[in-house]
N, C-alpha and C positions, 0 to 999 in steps of 0.2 A: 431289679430289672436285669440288671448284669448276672453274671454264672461266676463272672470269675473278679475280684477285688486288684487292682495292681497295686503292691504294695509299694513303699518309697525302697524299697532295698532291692527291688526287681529293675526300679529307675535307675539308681545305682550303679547293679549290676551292667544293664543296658549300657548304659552312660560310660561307664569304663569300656566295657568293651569296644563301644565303636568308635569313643576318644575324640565324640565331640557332641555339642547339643543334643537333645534327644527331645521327640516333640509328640506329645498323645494326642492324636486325632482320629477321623471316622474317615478309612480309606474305602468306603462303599463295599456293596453286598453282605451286610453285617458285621466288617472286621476293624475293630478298633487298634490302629498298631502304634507301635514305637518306631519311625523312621530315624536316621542320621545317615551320614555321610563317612565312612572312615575311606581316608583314601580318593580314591579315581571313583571307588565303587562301591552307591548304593546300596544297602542293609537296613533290615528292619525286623523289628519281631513283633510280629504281630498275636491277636488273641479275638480266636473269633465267638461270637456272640450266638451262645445256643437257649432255648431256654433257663430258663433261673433253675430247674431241677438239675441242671446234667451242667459238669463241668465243661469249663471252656479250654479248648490245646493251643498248647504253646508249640510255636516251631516259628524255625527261620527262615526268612526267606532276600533272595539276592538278588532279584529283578530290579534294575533301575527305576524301570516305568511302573510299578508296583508302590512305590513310596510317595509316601506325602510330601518329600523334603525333592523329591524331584520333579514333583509333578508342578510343585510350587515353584520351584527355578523354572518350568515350563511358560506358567502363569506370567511369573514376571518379567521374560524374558518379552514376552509377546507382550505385554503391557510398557515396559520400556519402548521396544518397536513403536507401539502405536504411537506413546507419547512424541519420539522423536518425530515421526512423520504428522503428526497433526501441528506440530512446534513448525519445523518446516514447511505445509502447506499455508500456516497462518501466516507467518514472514516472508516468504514467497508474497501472498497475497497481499500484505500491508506494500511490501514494497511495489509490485506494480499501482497499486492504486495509489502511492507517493508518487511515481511517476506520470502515471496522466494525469494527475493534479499539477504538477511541475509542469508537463507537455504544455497543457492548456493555458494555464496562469503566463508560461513565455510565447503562447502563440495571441492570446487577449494585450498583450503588453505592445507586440510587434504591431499587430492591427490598429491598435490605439497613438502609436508612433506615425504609422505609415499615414493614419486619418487626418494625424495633426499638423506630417509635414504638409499633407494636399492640400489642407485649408489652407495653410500659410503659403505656399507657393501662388496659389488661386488670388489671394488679396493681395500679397505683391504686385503679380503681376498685372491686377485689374486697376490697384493705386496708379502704379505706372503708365498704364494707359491713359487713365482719366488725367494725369498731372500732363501729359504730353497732347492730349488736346484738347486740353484745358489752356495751354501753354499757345499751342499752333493755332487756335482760335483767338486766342486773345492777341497775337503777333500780326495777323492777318487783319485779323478788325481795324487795330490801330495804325497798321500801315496803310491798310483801305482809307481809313478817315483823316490821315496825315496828308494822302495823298486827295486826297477832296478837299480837305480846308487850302490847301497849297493852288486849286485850280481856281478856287472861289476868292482865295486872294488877288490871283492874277486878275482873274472876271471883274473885280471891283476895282481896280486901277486904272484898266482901260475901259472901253464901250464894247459890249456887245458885238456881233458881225449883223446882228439882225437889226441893232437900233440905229447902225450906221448908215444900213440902208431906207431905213422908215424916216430918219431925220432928216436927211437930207433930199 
């Protein structure tokens, strides 16, 4: 299927020359290359893909954006990117929603304080009432009926104003 075979001593060769990895892959429009990195600057030797009758040419070429081993740094540069900002949008979002969970859990806790003291203020004050006249009723009754037995003891010692008249 290939024209042209790369042998291990082409990798080699490659491989020395650009003094660091060398990687065979398909950089599109039929050209199978050798990318690496020597330096600041992008190299590759590429071998393009002709029919299986007709030899495949070898030549070099220097374009950064032409290489697999930078197109790959491209890739993963933008794949870093994303991850960092989808890592941040999800903790961004845990955290406000930690928050209005907190929000609310202290504002249920307030309401349920504020509910509890009303009630208790409310029966305080209603016991109070009741034990006060409970108290001014009962003072008034017994003073009422102190002061009645005290007038009926008089009435029973002496006579009437009216019997004194009828009897005699």
């Amino acid at each position: 299927m290939f024209s042209r075979v790369i042998s291990s001593d082409v990798l080699l060769q490659a491989r020395q020359k650009m003094d660091v990895s060398v990687v065979l892959g398909y950089s599109g429009s039929g050209v199978f290359c050798l990318c690496g990195i020597a330096g600041q600057r992008a190299t590759s030797v590429s071998w393009r893909v002709f029919p299986s009758t007709r030899a495949g040419q070898h030549h070099r070429r220097g374009s950064p954006r032409a290489t697999l081993l930078s197109q790959g740094r491209v890739v993963v540069v933008v794949v870093v990117v994303v991850v960092v900002v989808v890592v941040v949008v999800v903790v961004v979002v845990v955290v406000a929603v930690v928050v209005v969970v907190v929000v609310a859990v202290v504002v249920v806790v307030v309401m349920v304080v504020v509910v509890v003291v009303v009630v208790v203020v409310v029966v305080v004050v209603v016991v109070v009432v009741v034990v006060v006249v409970v108290v001014v009723v009962a003072s008034w009754s017994s003073g009422r009926r102190s002061a009645f037995d005290s007038e009926r003891e008089v009435r029973g010692s002496r006579p009437a104003f009216g019997r004194l008249i009828f009897s005699t």
